[in-house]
C-alpha positions in Angstrom: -22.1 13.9 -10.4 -23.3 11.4 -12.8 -20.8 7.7 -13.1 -21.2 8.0 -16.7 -20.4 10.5 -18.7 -19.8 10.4 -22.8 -17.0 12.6 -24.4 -16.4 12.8 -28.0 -12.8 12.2 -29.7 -11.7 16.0 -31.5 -9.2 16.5 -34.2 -6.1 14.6 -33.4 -7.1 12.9 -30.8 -8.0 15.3 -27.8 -10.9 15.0 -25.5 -12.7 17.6 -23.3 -13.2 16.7 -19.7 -16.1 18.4 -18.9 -15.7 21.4 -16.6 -17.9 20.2 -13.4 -15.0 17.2 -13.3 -12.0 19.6 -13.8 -13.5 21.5 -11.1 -14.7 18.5 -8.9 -10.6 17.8 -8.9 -9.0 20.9 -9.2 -7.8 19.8 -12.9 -6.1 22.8 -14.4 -4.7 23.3 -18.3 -1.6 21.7 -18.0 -1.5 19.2 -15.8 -1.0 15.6 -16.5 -2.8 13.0 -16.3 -2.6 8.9 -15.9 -4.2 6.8 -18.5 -4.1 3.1 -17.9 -5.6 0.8 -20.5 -7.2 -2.6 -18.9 -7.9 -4.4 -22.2 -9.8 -1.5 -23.9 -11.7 0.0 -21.0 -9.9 3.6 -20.1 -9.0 4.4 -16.8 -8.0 8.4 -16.2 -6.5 9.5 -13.3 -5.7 12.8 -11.8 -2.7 11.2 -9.8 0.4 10.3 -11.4 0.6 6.3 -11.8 2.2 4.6 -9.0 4.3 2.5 -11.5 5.9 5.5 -12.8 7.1 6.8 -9.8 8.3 3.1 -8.7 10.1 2.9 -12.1 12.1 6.7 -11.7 13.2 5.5 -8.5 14.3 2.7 -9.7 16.1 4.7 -12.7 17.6 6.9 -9.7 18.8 4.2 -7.6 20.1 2.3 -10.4 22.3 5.4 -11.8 23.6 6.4 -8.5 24.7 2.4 -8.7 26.1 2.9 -11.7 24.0 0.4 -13.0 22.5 0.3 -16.4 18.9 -1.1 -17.4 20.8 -3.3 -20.2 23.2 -4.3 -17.4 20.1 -5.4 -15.1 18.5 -7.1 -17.9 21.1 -9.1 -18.7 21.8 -10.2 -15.8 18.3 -11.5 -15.3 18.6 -13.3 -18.4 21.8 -15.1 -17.0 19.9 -15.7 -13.9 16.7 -16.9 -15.8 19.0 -19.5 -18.0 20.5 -21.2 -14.8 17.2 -21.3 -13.2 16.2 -23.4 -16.4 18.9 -25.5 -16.1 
């Protein structure tokens, strides 16, 4: 498989990956993929981004807590202004 390959940007937006890459990773209609942007190069990933998953269990634990994110932001603030202190 070549390293480089050039797609073209469709109607609203949408790109075609090209079939021998859906097929090299068993990419079906569907399924979701990771996009990170690093400063206007594009990385796309088959996998599900690391961070997200981090972050929804971080969203689980907090709830189960009974925590809130404004709660836990706001408490870093408090912690932040003491630290400058």
């Amino acid at each position: 498989m070549e390293d480089t390959i050039t797609i073209q940007v469709a109607r609203r937006g949408l790109v075609t990956l090209p079939k021998a890459l859906r097929q090299a990773y068993s990419i079906q209609e569907g399924d979701q993929l990771t996009l990170l942007d690093l400063g206007g190069v594009f990385v796309l990933s088959p996998r599900r981004s690391e961070i997200d998953r981090i972050a929804d269990q971080l969203r689980t634990t907090l709830l189960e807590k009974g925590e809130s994110l404004e709660g836990m932001l706001q408490a870093l603030r408090e912690a932040r202004q003491r630290y400058a202190a």
